[in-house]
C-alpha positions in Angstrom: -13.7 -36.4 32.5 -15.2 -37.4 29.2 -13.3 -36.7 25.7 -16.2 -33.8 25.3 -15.3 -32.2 28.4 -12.2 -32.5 27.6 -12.0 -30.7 24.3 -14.3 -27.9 25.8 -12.2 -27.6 28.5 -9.4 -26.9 26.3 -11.0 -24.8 24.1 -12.1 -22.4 27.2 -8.5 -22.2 27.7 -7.2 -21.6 24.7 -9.7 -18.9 24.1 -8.3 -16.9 27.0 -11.7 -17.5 29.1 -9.8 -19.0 31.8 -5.8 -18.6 33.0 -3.5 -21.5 32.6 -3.9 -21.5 36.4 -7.8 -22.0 36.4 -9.8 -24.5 38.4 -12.3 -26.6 36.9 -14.1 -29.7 38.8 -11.4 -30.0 41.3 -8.4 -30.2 38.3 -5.8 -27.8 37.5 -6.7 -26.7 33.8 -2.9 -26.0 32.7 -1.5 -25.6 29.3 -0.7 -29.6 28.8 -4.1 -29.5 28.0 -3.1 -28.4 24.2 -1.1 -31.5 23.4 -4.7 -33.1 23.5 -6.7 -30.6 21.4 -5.5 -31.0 17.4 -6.9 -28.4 15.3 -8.5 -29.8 12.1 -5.7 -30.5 8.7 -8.9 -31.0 6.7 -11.8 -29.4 5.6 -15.3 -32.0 5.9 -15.6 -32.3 2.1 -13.4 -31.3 -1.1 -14.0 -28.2 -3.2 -16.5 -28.7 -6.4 -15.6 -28.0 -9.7 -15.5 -24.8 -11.3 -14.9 -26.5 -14.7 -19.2 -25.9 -16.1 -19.3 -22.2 -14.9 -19.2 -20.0 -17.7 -17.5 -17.3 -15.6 -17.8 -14.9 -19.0 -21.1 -14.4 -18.8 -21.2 -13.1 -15.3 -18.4 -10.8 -15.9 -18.7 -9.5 -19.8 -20.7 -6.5 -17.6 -18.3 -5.8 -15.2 -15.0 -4.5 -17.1 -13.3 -1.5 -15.5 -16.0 -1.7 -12.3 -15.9 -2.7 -8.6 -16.5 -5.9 -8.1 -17.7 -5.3 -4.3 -21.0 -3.5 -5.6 -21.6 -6.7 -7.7 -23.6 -9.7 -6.5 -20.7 -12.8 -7.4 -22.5 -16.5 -7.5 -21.2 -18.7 -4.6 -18.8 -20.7 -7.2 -16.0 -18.0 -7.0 -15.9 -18.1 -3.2 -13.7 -20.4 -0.7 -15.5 -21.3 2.7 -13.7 -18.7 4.8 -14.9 -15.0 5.4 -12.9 -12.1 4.3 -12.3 -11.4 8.6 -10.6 -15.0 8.4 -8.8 -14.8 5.5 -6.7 -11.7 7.2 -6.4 -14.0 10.2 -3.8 -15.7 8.3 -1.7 -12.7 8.7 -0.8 -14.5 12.0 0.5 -17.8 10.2 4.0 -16.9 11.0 3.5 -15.0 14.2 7.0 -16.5 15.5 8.6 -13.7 13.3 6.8 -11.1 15.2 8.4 -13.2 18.3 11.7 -12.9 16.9 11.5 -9.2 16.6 10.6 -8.6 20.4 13.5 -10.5 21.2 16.4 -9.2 19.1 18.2 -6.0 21.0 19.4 -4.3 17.3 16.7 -2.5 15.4 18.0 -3.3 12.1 17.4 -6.8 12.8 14.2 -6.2 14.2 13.1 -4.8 11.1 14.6 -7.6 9.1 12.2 -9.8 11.4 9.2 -7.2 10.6 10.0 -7.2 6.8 9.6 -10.9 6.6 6.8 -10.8 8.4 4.8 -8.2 6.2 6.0 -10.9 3.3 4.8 -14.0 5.2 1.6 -11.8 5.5 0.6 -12.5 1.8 2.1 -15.7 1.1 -1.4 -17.6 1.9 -2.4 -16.1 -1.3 -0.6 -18.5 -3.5 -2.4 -20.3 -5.4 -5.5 -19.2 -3.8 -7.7 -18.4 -6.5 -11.1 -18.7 -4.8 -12.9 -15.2 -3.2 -13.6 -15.4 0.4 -16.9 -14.2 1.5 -17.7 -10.7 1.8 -18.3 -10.0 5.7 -21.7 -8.9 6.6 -22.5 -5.3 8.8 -21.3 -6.1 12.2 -19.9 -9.8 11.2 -16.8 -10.8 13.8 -13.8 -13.6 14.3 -12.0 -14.0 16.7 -8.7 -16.0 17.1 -6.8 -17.2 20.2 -3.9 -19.4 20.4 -2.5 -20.0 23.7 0.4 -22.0 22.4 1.6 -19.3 20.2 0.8 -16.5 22.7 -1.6 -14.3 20.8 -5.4 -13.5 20.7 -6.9 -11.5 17.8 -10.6 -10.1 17.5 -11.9 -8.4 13.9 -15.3 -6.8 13.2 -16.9 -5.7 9.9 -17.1 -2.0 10.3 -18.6 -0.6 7.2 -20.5 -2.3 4.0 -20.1 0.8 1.7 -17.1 1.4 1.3 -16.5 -2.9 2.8 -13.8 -1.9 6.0 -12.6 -4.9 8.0 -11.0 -3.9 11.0 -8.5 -5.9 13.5 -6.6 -6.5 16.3 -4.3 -8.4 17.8 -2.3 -8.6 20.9 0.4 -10.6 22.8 -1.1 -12.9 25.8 2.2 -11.8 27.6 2.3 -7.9 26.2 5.4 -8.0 24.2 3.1 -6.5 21.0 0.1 -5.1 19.8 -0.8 -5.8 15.9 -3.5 -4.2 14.2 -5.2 -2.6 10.9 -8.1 -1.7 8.9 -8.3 -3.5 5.5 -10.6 -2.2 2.2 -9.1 -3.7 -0.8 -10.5 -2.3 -3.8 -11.3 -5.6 -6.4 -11.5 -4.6 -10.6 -12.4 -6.7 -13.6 -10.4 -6.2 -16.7 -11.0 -8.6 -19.3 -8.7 -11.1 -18.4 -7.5 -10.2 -14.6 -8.9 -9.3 -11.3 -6.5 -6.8 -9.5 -7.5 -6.0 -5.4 -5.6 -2.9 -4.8 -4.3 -2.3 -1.2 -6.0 0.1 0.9 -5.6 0.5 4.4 -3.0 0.5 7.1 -0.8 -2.1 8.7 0.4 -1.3 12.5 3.1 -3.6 14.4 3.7 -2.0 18.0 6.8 -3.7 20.0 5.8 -2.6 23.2 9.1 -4.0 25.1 11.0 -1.5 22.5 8.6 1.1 22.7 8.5 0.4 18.3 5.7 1.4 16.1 6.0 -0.3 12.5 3.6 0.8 9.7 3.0 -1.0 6.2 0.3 -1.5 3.3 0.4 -4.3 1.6 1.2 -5.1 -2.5 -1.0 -5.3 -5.4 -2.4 -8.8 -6.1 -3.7 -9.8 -9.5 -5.8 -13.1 -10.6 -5.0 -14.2 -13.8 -6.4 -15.7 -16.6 -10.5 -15.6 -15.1 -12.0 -16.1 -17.7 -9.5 -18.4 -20.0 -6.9 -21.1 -19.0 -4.8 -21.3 -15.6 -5.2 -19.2 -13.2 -2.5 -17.8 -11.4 -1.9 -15.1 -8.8 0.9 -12.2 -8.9 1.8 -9.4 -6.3 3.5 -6.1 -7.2 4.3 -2.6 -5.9 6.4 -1.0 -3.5 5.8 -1.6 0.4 7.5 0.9 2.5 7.4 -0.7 6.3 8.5 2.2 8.7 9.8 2.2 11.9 8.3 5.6 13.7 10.9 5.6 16.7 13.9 5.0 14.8 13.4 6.3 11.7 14.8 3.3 10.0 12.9 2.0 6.6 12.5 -1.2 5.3 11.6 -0.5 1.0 10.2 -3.8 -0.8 9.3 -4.2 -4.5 7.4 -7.0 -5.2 7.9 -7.7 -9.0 5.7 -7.5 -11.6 5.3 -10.8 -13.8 7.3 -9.0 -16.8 8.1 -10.3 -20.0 9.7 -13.3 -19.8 8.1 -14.2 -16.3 11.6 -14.4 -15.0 10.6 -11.9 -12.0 7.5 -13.6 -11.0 7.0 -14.2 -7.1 10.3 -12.2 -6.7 10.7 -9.4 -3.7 13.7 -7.3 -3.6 14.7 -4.3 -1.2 16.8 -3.0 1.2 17.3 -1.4 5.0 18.1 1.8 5.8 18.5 3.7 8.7 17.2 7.8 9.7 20.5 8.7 8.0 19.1 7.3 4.7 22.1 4.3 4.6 21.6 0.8 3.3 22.6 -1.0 5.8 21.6 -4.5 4.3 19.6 -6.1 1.2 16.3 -8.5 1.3 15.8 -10.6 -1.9 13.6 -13.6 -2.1 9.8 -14.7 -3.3 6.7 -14.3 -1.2 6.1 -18.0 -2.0 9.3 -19.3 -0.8 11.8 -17.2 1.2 13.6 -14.5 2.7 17.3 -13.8 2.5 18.8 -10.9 3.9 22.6 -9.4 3.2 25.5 -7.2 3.4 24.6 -4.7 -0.1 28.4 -5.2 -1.2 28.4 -9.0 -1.3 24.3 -8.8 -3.4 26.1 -6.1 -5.8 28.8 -8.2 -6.8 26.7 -11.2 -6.8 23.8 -9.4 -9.3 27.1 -8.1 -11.5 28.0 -11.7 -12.2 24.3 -13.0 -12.6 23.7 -10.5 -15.1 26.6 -11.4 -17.6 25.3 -14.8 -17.7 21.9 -13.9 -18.1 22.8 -11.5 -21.3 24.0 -14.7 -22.6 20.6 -16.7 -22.1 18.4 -13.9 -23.6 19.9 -13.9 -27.2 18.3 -17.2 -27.2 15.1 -16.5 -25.6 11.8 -16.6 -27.5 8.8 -14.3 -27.1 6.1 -14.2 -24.9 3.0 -14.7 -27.3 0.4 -13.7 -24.3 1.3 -11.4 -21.1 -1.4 -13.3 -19.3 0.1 -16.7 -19.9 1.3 -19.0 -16.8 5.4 -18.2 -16.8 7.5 -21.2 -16.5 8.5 -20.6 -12.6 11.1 -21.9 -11.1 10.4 -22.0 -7.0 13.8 -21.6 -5.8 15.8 -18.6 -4.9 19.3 -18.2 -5.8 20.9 -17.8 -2.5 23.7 -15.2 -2.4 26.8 -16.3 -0.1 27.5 -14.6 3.3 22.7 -14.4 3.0 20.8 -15.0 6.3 17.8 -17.1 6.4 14.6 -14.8 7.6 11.8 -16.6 6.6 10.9 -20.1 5.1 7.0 -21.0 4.2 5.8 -24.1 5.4 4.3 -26.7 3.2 1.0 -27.2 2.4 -0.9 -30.6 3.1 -0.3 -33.0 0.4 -4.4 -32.7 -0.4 -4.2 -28.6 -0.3 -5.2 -28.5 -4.2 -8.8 -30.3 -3.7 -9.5 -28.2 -0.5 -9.3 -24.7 -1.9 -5.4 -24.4 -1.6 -5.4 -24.2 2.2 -2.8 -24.3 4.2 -3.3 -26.3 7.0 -4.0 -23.0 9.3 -6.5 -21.7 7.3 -8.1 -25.4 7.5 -8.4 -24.6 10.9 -10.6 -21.1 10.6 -13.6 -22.2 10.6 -13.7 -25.1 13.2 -16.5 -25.1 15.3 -15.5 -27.6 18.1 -17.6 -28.5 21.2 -17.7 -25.9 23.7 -17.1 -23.0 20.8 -21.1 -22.0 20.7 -21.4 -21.0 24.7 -18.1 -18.5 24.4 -18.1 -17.2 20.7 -19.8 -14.2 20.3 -23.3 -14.8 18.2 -21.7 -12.4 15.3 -18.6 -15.1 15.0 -17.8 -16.1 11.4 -18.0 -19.6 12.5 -22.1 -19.7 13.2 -22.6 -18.0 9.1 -24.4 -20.8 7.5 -23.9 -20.2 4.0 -20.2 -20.4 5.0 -20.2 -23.5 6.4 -23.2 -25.1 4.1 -20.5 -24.5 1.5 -17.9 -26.0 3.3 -19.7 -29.3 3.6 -20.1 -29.7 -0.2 -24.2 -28.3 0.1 -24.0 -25.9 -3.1 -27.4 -25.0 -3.5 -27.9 -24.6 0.3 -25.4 -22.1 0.3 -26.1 -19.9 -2.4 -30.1 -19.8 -1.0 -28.5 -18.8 2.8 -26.3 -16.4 0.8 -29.0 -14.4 -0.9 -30.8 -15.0 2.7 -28.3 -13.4 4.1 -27.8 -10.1 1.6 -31.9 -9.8 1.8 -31.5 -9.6 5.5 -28.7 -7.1 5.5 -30.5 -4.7 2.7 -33.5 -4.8 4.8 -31.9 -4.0 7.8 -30.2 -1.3 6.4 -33.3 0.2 4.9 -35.0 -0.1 8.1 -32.4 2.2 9.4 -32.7 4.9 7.1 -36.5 5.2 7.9 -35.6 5.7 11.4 -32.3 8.2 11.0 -30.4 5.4 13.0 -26.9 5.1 12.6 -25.3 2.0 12.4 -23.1 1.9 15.6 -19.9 -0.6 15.3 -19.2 -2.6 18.6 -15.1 -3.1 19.3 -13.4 -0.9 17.1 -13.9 2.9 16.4 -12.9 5.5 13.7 -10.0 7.5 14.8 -6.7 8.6 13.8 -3.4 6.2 13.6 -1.4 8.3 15.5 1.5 7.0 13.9 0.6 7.8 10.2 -2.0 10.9 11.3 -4.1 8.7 8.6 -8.2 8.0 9.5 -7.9 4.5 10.9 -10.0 1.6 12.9 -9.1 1.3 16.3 -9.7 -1.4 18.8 -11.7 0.1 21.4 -11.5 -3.0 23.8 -13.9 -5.0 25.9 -14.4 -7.8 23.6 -12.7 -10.6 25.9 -14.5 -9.6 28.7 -17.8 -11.4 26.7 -20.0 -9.1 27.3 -21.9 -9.9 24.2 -25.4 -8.0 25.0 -27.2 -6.3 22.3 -25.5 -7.2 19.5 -27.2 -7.0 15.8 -29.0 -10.4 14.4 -27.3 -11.0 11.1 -27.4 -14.6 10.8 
């Protein structure tokens, strides 16, 4: 078998097309086919500089508006799609692992919490906009080796609704959402403000988990560093227990002593704290008893009256705090969640982490499975990815043309636009409108769907 073959072979594996128990040309296809295949720690080219855009002059128009009803040059963008970049949701997927394992549901929800924190922490640093997903635009994600296959679809353009869904190869959960971030300009800042649903099902536990996420805010757009902070209050909730899981992920503040910082608490259907979560969504999770974090935050705060009658002000809220990436770890604390390091050449390629440099891969074998709507086949995407600038803002405009036509072409015939895999329906967890999965896409069935590439 030739090192082609090979890779195609185990990419039809690991996309779920055949079982681990498959035969192929007389050989048993098993799962020691993965140690061959090594997903990409590198993206072709590095990212351009942004250093000659004068980013003011785009935006000077735009204060206090939406910025998805407003055509953005290809220089603000990363080379991943908005349906890839909520892939990395599944970055830490061994904490959703954890949680179908543990018997007690307070630590199950421990495991969930850092989970939903893990969920954002891709977003360091990451500064660049992914690409808005076109009308019927899909990804899809399977990794045998960390049991789990995930399909998403672009559902709506106006309001821009991302929908997906993902589910254990072996049933233990079902994880799933529609996202619709709203994104505002003002002046200095671009703030996305959550919108949509979060559902975790633990099917062993018969558990139904439900979550939006924080704020995030871009600093400093137009003027100096830019920087990233999250804030607001995430309830998770567990619908079969009744236990809660309250984060606040803090704002910036004065001093920038609370940036990155998440702080909450358990507590069970009789409303009682049964543990505390502390930590930074860049970093780490701790978790611990509420009497040991009390007495711990008592002594902290006496010394830290101390340090403030020396402390100077803060000349500009938008300025980069001095941060210091490392959490003071109270004694008797469990360890829920640690984020793995980037690749030392993550700050030329966009800030990736080496799972989102994997995304967009298109190996050998990919373009007879994918479906033709697959993120992977966009070409202003990946023009940009290989350093081609001009070639991917003239694919991008391409692309936008073809869409607005399309849609007009619709609204002369009073035709609908139909979505393929997922539906609008109710969550019937939060009774909230919601997109879900309708099934069918692994089957690869991929007839009639739209041209939009």
């Amino acid at each position: 078998m030739t090192n082609e073959s090979t890779e195609s072979m185990v990419y039809f594996l690991s996309s779920g097309v055949l079982s681990p128990s498959a035969k192929v040309s007389g050989l048993s296809v098993t799962l020691s086919f993965l140690h061959f295949f090594h997903f990409r720690t590198s993206l072709p080219v590095p990212m351009f500089s942004r250093n000659t855009i004068s980013v003011w002059s785009i935006l000077k128009k735009c204060i206090g508006l939406e910025l998805s009803k407003i055509t953005m040059p290809i220089v603000f963008n990363e080379p991943l799609s908005f349906l890839q970049r909520i892939t990395e949701y599944m970055e830490h997927i061994y904490l959703i692992n954890r949680a179908c394992s543990l018997p007690d549901s307070i630590e199950r929800m421990k495991a969930v919490a850092a989970f939903a924190v893990s969920a954002v922490a891709s977003q360091w640093d990451r500064t660049g906009k992914p690409f808005n997903p076109l009308l019927g635009e899909t990804y899809e994600l399977t990794r045998e080796e960390h049991g789990f296959r995930l399909v998403s679809e672009q559902v709506s353009h106006h309001p821009p609704i991302s929908a997906f869904h993902a589910e254990s190869l072996v049933g233990d959960f079902v994880f799933h959402g529609s996202i619709y971030p709203k994104l505002k300009f003002w002046g200095k800042s671009v703030e996305a403000e959550p919108k949509g649903t979060i559902t975790l099902e633990l099917l062993k536990h018969n558990e139904a988990y439900t979550w939006s996420n924080p704020y995030c805010c871009v600093h400093n757009i137009i003027l100096g560093k830019l920087w990233i902070e999250q804030y607001g209050t995430v309830e998770i909730v567990n619908h079969s227990t009744g236990d809660k899981c309250v984060l606040n992920f803090k704002p910036c503040g004065m001093f920038g002593k609370e940036l990155h910082k998440v702080e909450g608490y358990i507590q069970d259907k009789s409303k009682k704290k049964c543990c505390i979560i502390y930590g930074k969504w860049t970093e780490c999770m701790w978790s611990v008893d509420p009497q040991s974090y009390e007495a711990h935050k008592k002594s902290e705060k006496k010394g830290e009256n101390r340090k403030q009658k020396q402390a100077g002000q803060n000349d500009d809220a938008d300025d980069m705090p001095e941060v210091q990436e490392t959490v003071c770890v109270v004694p008797g604390s469990t360890l829920l969640w640690r984020i793995d390091s980037r690749p030392a050449h993550s700050a030329t390629m966009y800030n990736f982490t080496n799972f989102a440099m994997s995304l967009n891969e298109l190996e050998p074998g990919m373009e007879a499975i994918l479906a033709p709507t697959d993120c992977r086949f966009r070409p202003d995407i990946r023009a940009m990815e290989n350093g081609r600038m001009d070639d991917a803002s003239r694919e991008k405009e391409r692309l936008e043309e073809k869409q607005r036509a399309a849609r007009k072409d619709r609204s002369k015939s009073d035709k609908e636009w139909s979505t393929r895999w997922f539906g609008n329906g109710t969550n019937p967890y939060t009774g909230l409108q919601d997109w879900l999965y309708t099934g069918g896409y692994f089957d690869r069935h991929y007839q009639d769907l739209p041209d939009i590439y």
